[in-house]
N, CA, C and O of each residue as an XYZ file, in Angstrom:
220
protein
N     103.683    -68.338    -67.312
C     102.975    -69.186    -66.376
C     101.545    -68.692    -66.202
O     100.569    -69.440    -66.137
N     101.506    -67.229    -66.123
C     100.054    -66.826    -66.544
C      99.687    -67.561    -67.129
O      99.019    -68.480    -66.656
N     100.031    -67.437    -68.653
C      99.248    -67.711    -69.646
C      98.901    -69.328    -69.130
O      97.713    -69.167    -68.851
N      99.008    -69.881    -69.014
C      99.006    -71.343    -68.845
C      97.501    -71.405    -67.917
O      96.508    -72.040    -68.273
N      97.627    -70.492    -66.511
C      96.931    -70.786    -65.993
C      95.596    -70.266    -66.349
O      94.657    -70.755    -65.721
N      95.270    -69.149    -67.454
C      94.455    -68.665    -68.179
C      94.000    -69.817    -69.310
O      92.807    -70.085    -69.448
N      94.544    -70.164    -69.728
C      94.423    -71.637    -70.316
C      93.885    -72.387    -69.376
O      93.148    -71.566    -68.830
N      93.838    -72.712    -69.191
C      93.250    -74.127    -67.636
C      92.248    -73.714    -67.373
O      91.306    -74.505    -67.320
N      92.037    -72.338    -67.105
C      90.908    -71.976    -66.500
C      89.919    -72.175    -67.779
O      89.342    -73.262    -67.744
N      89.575    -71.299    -68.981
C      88.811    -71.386    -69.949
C      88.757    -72.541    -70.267
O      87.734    -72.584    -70.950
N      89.334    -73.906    -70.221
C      89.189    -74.969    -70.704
C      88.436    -75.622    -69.313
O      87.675    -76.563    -69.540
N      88.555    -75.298    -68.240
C      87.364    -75.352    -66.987
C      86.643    -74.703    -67.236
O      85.749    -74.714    -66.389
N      86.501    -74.153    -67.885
C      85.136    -73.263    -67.906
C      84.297    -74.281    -69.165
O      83.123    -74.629    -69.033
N      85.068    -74.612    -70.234
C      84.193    -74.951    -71.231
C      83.451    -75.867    -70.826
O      82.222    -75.874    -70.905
N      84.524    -77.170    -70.104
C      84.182    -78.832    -69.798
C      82.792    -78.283    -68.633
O      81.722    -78.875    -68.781
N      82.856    -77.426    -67.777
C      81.454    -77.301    -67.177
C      80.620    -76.997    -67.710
O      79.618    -77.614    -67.350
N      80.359    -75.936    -68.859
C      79.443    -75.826    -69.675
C      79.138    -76.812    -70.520
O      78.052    -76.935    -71.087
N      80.368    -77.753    -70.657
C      79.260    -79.160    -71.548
C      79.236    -80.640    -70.616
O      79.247    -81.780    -71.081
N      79.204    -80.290    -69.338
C      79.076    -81.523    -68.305
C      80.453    -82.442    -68.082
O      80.545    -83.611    -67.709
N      81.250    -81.700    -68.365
C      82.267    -83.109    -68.113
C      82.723    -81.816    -66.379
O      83.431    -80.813    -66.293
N      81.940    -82.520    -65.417
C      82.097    -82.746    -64.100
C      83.979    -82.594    -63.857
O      84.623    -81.551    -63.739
N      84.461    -83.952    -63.845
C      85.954    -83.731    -63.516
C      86.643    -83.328    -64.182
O      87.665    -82.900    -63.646
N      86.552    -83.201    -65.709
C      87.557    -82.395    -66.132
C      87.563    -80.729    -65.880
O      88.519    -79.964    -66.011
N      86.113    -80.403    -65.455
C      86.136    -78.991    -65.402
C      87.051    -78.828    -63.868
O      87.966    -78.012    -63.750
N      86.581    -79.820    -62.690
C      87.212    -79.646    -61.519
C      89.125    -79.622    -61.710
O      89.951    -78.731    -61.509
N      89.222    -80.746    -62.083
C      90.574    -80.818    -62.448
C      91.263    -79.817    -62.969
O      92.155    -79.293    -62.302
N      90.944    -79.351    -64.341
C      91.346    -78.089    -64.767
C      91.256    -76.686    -64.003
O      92.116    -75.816    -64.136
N      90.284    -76.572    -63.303
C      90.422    -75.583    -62.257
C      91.269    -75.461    -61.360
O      92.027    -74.509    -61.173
N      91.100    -77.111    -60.352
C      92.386    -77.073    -59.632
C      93.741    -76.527    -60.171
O      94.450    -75.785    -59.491
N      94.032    -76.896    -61.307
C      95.359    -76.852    -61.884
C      96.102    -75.094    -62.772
O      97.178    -74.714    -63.235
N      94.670    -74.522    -62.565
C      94.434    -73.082    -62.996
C      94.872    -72.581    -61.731
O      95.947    -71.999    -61.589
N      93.905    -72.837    -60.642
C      94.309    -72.265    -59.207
C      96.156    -72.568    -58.828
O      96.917    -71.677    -58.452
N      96.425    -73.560    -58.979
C      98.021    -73.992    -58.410
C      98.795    -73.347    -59.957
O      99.794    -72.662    -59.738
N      98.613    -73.429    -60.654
C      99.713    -72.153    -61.675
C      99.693    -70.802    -61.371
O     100.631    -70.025    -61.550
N      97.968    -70.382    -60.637
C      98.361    -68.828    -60.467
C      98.905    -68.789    -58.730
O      99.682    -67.887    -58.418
N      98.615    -69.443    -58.037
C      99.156    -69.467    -56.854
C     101.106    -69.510    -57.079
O     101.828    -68.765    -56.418
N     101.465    -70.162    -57.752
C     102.664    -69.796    -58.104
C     103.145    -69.055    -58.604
O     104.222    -68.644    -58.171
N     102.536    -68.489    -59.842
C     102.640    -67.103    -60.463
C     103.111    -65.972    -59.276
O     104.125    -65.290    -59.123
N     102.065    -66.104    -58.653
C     101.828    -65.173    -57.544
C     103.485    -65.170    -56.561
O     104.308    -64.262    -56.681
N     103.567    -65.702    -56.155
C     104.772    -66.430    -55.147
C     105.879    -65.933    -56.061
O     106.495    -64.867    -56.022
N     105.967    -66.809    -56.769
C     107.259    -65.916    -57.819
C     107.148    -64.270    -58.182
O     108.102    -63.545    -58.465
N     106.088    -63.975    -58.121
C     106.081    -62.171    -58.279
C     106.339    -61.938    -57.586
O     107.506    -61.549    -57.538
N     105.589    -61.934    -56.449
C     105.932    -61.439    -55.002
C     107.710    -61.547    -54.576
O     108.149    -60.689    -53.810
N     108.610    -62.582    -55.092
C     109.752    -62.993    -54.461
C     110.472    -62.034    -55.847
O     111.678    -61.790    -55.810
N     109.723    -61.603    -56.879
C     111.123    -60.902    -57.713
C     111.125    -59.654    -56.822
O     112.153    -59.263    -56.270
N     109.925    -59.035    -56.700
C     109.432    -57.838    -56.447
C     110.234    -57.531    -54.907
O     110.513    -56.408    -54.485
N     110.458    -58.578    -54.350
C     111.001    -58.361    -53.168
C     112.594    -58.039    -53.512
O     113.319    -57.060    -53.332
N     112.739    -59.107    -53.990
C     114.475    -59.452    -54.118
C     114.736    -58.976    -55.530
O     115.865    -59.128    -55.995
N     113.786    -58.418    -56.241
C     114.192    -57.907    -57.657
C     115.727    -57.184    -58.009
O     116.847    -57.690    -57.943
N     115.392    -56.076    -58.326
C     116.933    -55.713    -58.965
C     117.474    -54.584    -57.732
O     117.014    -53.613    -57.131
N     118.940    -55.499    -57.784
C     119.504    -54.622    -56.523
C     120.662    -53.290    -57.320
O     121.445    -53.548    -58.234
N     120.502    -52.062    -56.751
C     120.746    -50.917    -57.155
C     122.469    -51.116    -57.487
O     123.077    -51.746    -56.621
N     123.189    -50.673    -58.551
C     124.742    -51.342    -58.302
C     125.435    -50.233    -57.933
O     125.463    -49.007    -58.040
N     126.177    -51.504    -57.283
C     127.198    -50.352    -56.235
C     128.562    -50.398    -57.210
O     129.103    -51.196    -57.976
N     128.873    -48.428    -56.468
C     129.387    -47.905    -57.473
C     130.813    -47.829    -56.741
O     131.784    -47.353    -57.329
């Protein structure tokens, strides 16, 4: 899901460097909401990750 949102982003990055206005916005938005989830899902393994087994 990283990767994805690393994708989105450089392809926002390009469309602003050659003027396409909404696609750069769009693609950003959509960079921001993949790593905002990224995030959320780390945070929830890291919490609830691996439980120690009982012996």
């Amino acid at each position: 899901m990283l990767h994805y949102a690393a994708v989105f982003l450089i392809i926002a990055i390009i469309a602003a460097v050659l003027g396409f206005g909404g696609i750069a916005g769009t693609s950003a938005g959509i960079a921001k909401l993949l790593f905002l989830v990224f995030l959320v899902l780390f945070v929830l393994s890291l919490i609830l990750g691996r439980k120690k087994p009982s012996i």
